[in-house]
N, C-alpha and C positions, 0 to 999 in steps of 0.2 A: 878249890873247894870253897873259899874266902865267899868268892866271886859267886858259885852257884847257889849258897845261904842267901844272901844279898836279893840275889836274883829270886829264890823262891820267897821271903819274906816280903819284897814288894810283890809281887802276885798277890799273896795270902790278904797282902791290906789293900790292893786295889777292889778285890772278891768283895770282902767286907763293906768295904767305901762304895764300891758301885756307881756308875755314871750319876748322874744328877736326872732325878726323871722330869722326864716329860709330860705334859699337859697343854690340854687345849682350850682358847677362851674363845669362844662364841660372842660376839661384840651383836647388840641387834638395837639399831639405831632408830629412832621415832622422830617424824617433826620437820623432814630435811623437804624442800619445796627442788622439782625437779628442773626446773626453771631456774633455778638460781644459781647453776655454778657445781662446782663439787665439794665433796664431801671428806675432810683429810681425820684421821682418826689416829690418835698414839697410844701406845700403851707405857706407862710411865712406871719407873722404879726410882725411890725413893724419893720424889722431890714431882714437881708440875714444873719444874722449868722444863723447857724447849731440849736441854741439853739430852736430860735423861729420860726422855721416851725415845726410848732407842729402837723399840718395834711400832711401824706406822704403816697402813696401806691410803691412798687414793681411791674414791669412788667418785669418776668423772661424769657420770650421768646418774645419779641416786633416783629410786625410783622415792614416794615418799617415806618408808619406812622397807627396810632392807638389814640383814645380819652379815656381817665381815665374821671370818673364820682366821683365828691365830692360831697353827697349831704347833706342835714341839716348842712350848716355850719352858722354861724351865720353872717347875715351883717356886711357888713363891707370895709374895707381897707387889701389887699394881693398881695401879689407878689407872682410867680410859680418861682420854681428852678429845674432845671433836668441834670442829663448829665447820661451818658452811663459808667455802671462800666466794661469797656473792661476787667480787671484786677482778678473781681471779689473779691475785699478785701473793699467793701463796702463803699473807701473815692474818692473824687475827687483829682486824684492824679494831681500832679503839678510838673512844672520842680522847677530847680532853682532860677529864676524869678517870681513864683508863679502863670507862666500862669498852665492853665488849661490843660493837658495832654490829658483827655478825651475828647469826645463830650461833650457839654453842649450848656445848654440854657436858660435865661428866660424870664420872658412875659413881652409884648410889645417888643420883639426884643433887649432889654438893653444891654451891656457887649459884646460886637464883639472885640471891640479893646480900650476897657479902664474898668477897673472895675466898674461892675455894681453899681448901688443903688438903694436901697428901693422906693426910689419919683420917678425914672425911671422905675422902676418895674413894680408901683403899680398900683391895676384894683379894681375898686367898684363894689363890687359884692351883688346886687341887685336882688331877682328872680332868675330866670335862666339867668346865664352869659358864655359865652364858649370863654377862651383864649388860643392862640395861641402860641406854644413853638418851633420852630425851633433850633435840634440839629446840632451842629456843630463843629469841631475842631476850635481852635483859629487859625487864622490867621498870630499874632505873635508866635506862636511856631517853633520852626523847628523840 
């Protein structure tokens, strides 16, 4: 009897609790030269390091401007990361100074001419959401 209480009160609070929903982000990238290489995009929680963009697709021939679709991702708080691997050795290469060598870009328009961050990055992504990435050489590079 113990057992079938147990058993129906975890039910009762899963019901309540309910999966974690689902959502979809629509990525629609600007800027990208189709000649140059591909295109690697993240989706990033909590942080812009490399660790925690844990959702990432490849676009090995980008036309110049194209949308990447992330779907079932789970609510929440992300930032997009992209830039263009002209090089093809798979990092965002960087000079000296640690600007950015390649195209890059990420959402809400962040990091033009000061490094970016997470709180600038970030998009609630609810339902269907579609953010905006404009690639771009830095500025301060020469």
């Amino acid at each position: 009897m113990f057992i079938l209480r147990l058993f129906a009160g975890m039910l009762a609070a899963t019901a309540v609790a309910g999966p974690a929903a689902a959502a979809q982000l629509t990525v629609q990238v600007e800027g990208a030269d189709p000649r140059q290489g591909p295109v690697l995009i993240g989706i990033c929680t909590g942080s812009l390091d490399l660790d925690s963009c844990g959702y990432n697709q490849t676009i090995q021939q980008p036309p110049g401007n194209f949308s990447v679709v992330f779907p079932e991702l789970p609510e929440g708080s992300y930032a997009v990361a992209a830039f263009q691997d002209t090089n093809g050795n798979n990092n965002l290469d960087r000079d000296p100074n640690g600007l950015p060598r390649e195209p890059y870009g990420f959402s809400n328009g962040t990091g033009r001419t000061a490094p970016p961050s997470f709180k600038a990055a970030r998009i609630t992504v609810r339902g269907n959401v579609v953010a905006r990435v404009r690639l771009a050489r830095s500025p301060l590079t020469r």
